[in-house]
C-alpha positions as CSV (number, residue, x, y, z in Angstrom):
1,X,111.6,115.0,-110.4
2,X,111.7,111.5,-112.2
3,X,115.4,110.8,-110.7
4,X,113.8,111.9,-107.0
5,X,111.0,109.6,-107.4
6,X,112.8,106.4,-108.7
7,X,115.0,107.0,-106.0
8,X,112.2,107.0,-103.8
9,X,110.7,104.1,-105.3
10,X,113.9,102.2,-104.8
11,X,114.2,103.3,-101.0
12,X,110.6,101.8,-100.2
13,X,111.4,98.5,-101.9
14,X,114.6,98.2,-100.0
15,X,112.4,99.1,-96.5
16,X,109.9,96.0,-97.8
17,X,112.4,93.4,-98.5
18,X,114.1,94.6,-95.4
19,X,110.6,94.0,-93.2
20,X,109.9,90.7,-94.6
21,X,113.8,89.8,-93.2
22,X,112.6,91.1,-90.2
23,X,109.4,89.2,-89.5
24,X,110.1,85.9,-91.6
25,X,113.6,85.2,-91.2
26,X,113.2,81.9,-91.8
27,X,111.8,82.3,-95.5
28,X,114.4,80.1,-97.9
29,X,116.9,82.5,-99.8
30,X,115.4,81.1,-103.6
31,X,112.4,82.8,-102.5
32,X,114.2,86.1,-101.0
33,X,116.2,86.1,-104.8
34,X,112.9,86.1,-106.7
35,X,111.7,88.6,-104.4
36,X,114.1,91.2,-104.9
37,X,114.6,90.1,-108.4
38,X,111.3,91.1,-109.1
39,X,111.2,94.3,-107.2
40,X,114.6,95.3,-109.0
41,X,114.3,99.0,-111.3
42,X,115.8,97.8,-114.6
43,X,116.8,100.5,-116.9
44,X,114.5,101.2,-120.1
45,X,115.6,99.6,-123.0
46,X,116.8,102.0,-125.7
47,X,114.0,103.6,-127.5
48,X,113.4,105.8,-130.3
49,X,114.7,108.9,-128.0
50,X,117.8,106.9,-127.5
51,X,121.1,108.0,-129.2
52,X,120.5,104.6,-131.2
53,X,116.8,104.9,-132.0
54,X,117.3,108.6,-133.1
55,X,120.5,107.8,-135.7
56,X,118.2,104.9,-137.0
57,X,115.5,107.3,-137.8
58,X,117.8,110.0,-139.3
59,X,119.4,107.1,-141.6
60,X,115.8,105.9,-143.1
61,X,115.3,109.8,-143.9
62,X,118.6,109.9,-145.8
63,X,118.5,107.0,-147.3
64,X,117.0,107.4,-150.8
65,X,117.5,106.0,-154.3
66,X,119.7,107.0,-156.9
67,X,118.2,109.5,-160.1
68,X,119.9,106.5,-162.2
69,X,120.1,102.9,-160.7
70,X,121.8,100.3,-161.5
71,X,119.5,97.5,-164.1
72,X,122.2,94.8,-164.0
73,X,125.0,94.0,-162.1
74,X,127.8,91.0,-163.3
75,X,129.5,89.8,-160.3
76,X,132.7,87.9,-160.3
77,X,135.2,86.1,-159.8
78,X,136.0,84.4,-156.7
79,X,133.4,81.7,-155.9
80,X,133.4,78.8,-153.4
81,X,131.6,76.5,-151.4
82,X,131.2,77.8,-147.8
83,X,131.2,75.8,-145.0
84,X,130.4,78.2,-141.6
85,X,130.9,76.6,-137.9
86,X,132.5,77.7,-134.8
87,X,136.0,77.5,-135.0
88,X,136.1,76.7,-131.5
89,X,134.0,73.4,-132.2
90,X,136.3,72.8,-135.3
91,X,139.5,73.0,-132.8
92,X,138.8,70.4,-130.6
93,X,137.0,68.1,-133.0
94,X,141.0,68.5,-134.2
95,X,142.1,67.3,-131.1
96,X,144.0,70.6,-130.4
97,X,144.0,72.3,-127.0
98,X,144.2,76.4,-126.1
99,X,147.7,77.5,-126.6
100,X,149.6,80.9,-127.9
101,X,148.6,82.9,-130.8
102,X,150.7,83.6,-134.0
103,X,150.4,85.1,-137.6
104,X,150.8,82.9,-140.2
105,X,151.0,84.2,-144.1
106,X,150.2,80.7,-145.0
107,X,148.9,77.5,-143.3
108,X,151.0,74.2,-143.6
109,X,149.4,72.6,-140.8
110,X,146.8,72.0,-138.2
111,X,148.8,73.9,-135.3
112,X,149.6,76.6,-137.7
113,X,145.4,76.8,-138.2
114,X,145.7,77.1,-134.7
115,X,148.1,79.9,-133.6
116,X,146.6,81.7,-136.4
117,X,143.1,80.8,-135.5
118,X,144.0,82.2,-131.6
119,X,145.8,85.4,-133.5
120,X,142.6,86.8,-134.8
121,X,139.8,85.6,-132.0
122,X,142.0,87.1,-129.2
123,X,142.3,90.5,-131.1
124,X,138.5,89.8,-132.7
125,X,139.5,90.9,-136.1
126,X,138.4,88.7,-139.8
127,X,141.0,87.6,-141.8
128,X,141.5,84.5,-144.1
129,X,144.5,82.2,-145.2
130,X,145.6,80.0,-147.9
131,X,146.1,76.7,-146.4
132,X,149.1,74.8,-148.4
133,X,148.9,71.3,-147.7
134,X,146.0,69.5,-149.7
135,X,145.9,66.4,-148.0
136,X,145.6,67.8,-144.7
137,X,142.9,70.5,-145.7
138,X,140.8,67.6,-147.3
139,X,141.1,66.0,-143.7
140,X,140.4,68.6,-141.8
141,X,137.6,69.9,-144.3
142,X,136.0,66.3,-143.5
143,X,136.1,66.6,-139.8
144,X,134.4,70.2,-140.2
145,X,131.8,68.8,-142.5
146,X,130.7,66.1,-139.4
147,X,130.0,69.2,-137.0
148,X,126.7,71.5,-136.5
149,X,127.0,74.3,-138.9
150,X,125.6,77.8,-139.4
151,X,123.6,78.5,-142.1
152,X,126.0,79.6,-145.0
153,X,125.7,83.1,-144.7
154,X,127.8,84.0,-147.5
155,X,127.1,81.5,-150.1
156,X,129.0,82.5,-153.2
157,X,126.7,81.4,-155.8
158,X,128.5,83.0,-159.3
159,X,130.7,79.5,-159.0
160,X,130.9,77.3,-162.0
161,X,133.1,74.8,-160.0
162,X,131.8,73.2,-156.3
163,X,134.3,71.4,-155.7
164,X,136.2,74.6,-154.3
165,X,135.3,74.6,-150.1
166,X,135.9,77.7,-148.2
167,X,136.1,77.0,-144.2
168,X,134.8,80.1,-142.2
169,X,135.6,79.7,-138.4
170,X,133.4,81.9,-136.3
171,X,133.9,83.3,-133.1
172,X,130.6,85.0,-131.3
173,X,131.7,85.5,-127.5
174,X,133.5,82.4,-127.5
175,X,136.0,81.4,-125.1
176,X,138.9,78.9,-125.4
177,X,141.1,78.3,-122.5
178,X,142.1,81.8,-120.9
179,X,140.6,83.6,-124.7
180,X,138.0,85.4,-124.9
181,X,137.0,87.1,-128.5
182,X,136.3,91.0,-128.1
183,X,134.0,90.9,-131.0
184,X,132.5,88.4,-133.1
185,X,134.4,87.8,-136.3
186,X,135.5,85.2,-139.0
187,X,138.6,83.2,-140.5
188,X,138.5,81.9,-143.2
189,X,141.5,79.4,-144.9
190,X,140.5,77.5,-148.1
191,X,142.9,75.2,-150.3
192,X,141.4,77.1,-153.3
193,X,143.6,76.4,-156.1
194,X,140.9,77.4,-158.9
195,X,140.1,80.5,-157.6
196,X,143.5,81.6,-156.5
197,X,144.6,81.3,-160.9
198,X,141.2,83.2,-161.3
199,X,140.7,80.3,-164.0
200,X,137.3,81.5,-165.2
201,X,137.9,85.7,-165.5
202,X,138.7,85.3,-169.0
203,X,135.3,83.3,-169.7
204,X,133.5,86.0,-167.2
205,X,134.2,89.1,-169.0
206,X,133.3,87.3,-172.5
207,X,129.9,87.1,-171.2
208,X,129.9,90.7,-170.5
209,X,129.2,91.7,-173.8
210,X,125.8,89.8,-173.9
211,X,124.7,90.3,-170.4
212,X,125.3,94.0,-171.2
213,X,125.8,94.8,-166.9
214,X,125.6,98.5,-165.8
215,X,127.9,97.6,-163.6
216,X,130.7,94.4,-162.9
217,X,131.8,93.5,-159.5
218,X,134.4,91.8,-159.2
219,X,137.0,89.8,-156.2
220,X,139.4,87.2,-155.4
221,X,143.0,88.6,-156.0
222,X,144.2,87.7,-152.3
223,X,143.2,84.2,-153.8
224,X,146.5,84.5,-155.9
225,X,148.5,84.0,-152.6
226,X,148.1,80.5,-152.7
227,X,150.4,80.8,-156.2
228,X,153.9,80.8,-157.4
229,X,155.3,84.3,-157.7
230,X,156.2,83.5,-161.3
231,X,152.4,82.5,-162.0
232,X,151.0,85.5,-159.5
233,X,153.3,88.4,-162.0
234,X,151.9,86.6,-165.3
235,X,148.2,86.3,-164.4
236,X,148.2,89.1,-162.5
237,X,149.4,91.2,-165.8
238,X,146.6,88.8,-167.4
239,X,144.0,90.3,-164.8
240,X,144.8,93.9,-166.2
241,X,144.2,92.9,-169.8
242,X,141.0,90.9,-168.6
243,X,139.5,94.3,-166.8
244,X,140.7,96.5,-169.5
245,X,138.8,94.9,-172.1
246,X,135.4,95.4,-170.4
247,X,133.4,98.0,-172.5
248,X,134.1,101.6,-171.9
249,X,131.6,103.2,-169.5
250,X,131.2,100.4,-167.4
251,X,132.0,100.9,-163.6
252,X,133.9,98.1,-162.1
253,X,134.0,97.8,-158.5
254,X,137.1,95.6,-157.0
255,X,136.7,94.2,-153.0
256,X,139.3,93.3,-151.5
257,X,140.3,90.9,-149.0
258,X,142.6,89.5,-146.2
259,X,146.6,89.8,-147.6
260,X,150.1,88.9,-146.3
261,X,152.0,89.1,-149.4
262,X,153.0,92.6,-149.7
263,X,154.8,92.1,-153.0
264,X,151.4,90.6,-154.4
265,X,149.6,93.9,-153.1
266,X,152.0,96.4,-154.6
267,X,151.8,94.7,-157.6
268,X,148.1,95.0,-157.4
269,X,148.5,99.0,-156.7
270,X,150.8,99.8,-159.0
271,X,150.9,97.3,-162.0
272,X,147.5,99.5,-163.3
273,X,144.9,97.2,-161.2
274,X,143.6,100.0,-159.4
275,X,144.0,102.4,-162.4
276,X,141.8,99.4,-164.6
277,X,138.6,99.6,-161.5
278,X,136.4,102.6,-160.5
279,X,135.8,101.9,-156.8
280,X,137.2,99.8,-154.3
281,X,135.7,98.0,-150.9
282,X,137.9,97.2,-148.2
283,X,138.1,96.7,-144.2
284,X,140.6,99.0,-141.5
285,X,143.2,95.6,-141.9
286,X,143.0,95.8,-145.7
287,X,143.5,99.8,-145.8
288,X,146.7,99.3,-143.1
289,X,148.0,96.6,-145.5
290,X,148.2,97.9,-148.7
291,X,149.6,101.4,-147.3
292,X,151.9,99.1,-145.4
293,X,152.9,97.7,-148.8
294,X,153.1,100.5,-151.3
295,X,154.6,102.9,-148.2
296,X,151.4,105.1,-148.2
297,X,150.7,107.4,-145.0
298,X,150.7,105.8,-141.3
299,X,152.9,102.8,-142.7
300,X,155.1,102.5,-139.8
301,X,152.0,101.3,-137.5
302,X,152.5,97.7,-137.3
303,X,148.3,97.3,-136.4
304,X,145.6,99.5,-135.2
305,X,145.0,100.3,-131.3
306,X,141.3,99.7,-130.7
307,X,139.1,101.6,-133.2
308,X,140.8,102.8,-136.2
309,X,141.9,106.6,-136.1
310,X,139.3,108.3,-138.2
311,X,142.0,111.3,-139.2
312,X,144.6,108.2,-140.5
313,X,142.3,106.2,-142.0
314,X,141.3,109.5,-144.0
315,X,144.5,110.5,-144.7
316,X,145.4,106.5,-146.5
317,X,142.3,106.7,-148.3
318,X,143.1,110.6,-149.9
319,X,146.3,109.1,-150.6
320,X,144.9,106.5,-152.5
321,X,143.2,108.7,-154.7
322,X,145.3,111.2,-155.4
323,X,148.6,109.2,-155.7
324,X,146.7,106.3,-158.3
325,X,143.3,107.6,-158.3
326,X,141.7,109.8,-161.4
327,X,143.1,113.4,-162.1
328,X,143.9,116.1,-165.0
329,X,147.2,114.3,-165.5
330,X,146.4,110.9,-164.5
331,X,144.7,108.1,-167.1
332,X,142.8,106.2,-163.9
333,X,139.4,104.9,-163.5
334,X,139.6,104.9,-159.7
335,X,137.7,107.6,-158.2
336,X,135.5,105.7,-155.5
337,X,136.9,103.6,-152.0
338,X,134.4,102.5,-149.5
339,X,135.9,101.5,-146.1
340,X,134.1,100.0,-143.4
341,X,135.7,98.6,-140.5
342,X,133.1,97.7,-136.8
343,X,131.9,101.0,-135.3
344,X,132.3,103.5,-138.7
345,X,132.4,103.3,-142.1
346,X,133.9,106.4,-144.9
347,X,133.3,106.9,-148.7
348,X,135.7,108.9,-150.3
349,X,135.1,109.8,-153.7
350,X,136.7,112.0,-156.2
351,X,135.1,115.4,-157.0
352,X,132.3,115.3,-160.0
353,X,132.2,111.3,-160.5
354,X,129.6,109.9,-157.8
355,X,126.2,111.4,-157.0
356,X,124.0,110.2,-153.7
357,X,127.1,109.3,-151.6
358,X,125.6,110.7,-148.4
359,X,122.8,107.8,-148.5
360,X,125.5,104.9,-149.9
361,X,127.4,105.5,-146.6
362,X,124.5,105.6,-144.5
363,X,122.7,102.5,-146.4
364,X,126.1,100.3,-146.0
365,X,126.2,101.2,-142.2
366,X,122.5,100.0,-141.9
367,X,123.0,97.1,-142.8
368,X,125.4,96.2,-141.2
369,X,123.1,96.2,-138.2
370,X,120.6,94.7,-139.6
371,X,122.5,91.8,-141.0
372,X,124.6,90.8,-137.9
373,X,121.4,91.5,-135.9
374,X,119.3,89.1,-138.6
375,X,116.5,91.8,-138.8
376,X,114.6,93.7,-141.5
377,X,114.9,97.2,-139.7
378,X,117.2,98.1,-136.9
379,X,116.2,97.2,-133.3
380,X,117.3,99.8,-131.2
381,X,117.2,97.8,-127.9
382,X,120.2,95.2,-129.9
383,X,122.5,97.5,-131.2
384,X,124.7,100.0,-129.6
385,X,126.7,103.4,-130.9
386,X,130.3,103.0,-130.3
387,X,132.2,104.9,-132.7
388,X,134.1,108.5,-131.6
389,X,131.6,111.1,-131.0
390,X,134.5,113.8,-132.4
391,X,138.0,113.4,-134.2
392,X,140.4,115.1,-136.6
393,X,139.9,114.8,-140.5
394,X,143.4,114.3,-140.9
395,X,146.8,113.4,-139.1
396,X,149.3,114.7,-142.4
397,X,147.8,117.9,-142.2
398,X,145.6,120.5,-140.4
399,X,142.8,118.9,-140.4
400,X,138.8,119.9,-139.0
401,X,137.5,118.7,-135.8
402,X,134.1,117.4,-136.4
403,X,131.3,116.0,-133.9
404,X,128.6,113.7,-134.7
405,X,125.0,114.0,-133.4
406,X,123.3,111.4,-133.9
407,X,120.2,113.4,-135.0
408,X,122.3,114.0,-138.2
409,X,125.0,111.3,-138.4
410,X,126.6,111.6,-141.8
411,X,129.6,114.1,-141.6
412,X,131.4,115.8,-144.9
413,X,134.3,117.1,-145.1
414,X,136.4,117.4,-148.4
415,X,140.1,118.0,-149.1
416,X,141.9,119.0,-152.2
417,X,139.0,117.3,-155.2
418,X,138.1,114.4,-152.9
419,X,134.8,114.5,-150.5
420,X,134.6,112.0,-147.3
421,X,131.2,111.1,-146.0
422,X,131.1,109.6,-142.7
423,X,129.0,108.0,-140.8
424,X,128.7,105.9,-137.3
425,X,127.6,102.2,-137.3
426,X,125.2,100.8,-134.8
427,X,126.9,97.7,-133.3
428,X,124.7,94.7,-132.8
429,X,125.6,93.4,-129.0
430,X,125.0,89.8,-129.8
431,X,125.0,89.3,-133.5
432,X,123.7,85.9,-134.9
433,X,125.8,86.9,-138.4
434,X,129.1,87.5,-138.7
435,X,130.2,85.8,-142.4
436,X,129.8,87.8,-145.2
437,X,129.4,91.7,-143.9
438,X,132.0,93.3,-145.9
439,X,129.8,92.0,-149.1
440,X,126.9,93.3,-147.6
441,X,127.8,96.6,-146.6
442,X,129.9,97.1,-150.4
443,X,126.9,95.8,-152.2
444,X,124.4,98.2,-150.0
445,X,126.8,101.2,-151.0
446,X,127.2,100.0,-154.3
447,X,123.0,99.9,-154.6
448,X,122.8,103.4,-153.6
449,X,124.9,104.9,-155.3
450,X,125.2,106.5,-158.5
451,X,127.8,106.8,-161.2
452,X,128.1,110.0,-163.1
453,X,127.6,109.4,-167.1
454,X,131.0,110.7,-167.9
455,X,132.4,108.6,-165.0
């Protein structure tokens, strides 16, 4: 009945416009525009019936605290200065103009800032680079600092050195020459030397034992990229003894970041880095990487199509665990990986370690909407459900076909001592934050989540 009468409705409106043609011909098109215009059905915005509204609601009724919470939390190591503009802006204050994209594992110049800086908007992905030559960073850091900036999202404030500047290059929507970014995203390239010999990790663990944290956060190993291989092996070995000597029962959660060294990254899987933390964080380009690296599942993709396949990214992520995670035979700490990339986000945990994982996943989703959106609650009207509505568990084996209904949108599925909770993530259309989300949606999982006693 409602489709018959807006129809209706929509047929006398076109009948009135179409008389006023008729007996004023003469009336100036502005006013024929604002006419119709205003006469125009517009669909209702999405409301709490909506697919959107109703996964909001079922998140806040999942969403609740741990038994045990966390009292204090040390985080470390990888602090900076963050400077946050449109790279765009940043470009042509350079004096650069649009040309091709291109990868770059490290930046030696301004038109290598640029191919990489086209790389990543055209496909809308993050990623961040070490920038090698000083001179020229400090330059173009000066340039950046003369430009209208964004609020620094994702000030790092754990620094005990400012001098440190991180760059982070947005792209919301914009256009340069014939690109256009899918999605809004970030790059970041620094000249970091500090951070990247992890200088002060030594002096942050010492603390430990007076701050007396229930749990230590810790990042910055893609920092090391910007060093020597000599110096990367030795303070990477360094690194190991660092986390090892944090008290017993501690958790110690480990986010990583944008890589292009794979040697660097196998040396961080297998030279006991992930055996010395509890849980990891990391993004679909990190997850790709590092299985790239250490020849884990799906390593022969060179880069994801679209969306990341949930059924791969499942299969890395079991992989993970089993092949350097915690087991009957295995002395490992690692038992915990949260991945988020745009439209989903997984926790995989292994069997008997981590309680309230079901509201982790859904927490870290949330907020991922509410941060890009720069609300307290999500809107329903700004965001929009794009992840698959069904896929496979797996691609290595038989896996289960599983639909999501937004009424109930975590899904659980578990394989061989390792559960998966997964849930959808409600996109913001025109988000005013894009700096800083990974940390966000870690921390928000980290918040909700509770570590076993015996962890």
């Amino acid at each position: 009945m409602a489709l018959w009468r807006g129809s209706a409705y929509a047929g006398f409106l076109a009948l009135a416009v179409g008389c006023v043609l008729l007996l004023e011909p003469q009336l100036p098109g502005s006013a024929l525009r604002s006419l119709w215009s205003s006469l125009q059905l517009a669909p209702a915005p999405p409301g709490p019936g909506s697919p959107e509204g109703r996964l909001a609601a079922a998140w806040d009724a999942l969403i609740v605290r741990p038994a045990r919470r966390w009292r204090r939390v040390a985080v470390g190591v990888n602090a900076c200065v963050d400077v946050v503009l449109s790279g765009v802006k940043l470009l042509e204050a350079l004096g650069l103009s649009p040309g091709n994209g291109k990868d770059h594992t490290i930046l030696h110049s301004r038109n290598d800032l640029e191919e990489a800086f086209i790389h990543f908007m055209g496909k809308g992905v993050a990623a961040e680079r070490f920038f090698s030559d000083e001179e020229a960073f400090h330059d173009i850091a000066q340039i950046a600092s003369e430009l209208p900036r964004s609020p620094a999202l994702c000030r790092r404030k754990c620094s005990f050195n400012w001098t440190e500047i991180c760059s982070q290059l947005r792209f919301k929507g914009e256009e340069w020459g014939r690109l256009k970014a899918p999605h809004a995203n970030r790059f970041i390239f620094s000249h970091d030397l500090s951070n990247g010999a992890m200088n002060m990790l030594e002096v942050f663990v010492s603390s430990l034992e007076e701050f007396q944290p229930d749990l230590v956060v810790l990042s910055g190993l893609h920092m090391m990229e910007g060093q020597s291989k000599e110096l990367q092996r030795k303070r990477l070995l360094e690194v190991v003894t660092s986390i090892s000597d944090i008290p017993t029962g501690i958790p110690v959660h480990l986010e990583l970041a944008s890589m292009t060294n794979r040697e660097l990254m196998r040396s961080i899987v297998h030279q006991q880095v992930f055996p010395a933390v509890t849980s990891l964080g990391l993004n679909e380009q990190e997850l790709l990487f590092l299985s790239q690296a250490a020849s884990g599942p799906h390593s022969s993709l060179s880069s994801w199509n679209g969306v990341p396949d949930v059924g791969m990214v499942s299969d890395i992520l079991f992989w993970i665990l089993k092949e350097h995670g915690r087991s009957k035979s295995r002395a490992s700490d690692l038992t915990r990986i949260h991945f988020h990339t745009l439209v989903y986000h997984i926790l995989a945990t292994v069997d008997g370690h981590w309680a309230n994982q079901l509201a982790a996943v859904a927490a870290g989703a949330r907020v991922a909407g509410t941060q890009a959106c720069a609300t307290e609650t999500i809107d329903a009207s700004r965001v929009s459900l794009r992840a698959p509505r069904e896929f496979m568990t797996s691609h290595s084996e038989a896996g289960s076909r599983i639909v999501i209904d937004p009424s109930r949108p975590v899904a659980e599925w578990h394989r061989e001592g390792v559960s998966f909770h997964f849930t959808p993530v409600l996109v913001c259309k025109d988000p005013i934050r894009t700096v800083g989300l990974g940390d966000a949606i870690s921390a928000e999982g980290l918040f909700y989540s509770e570590a076993r006693p015996h962890y």
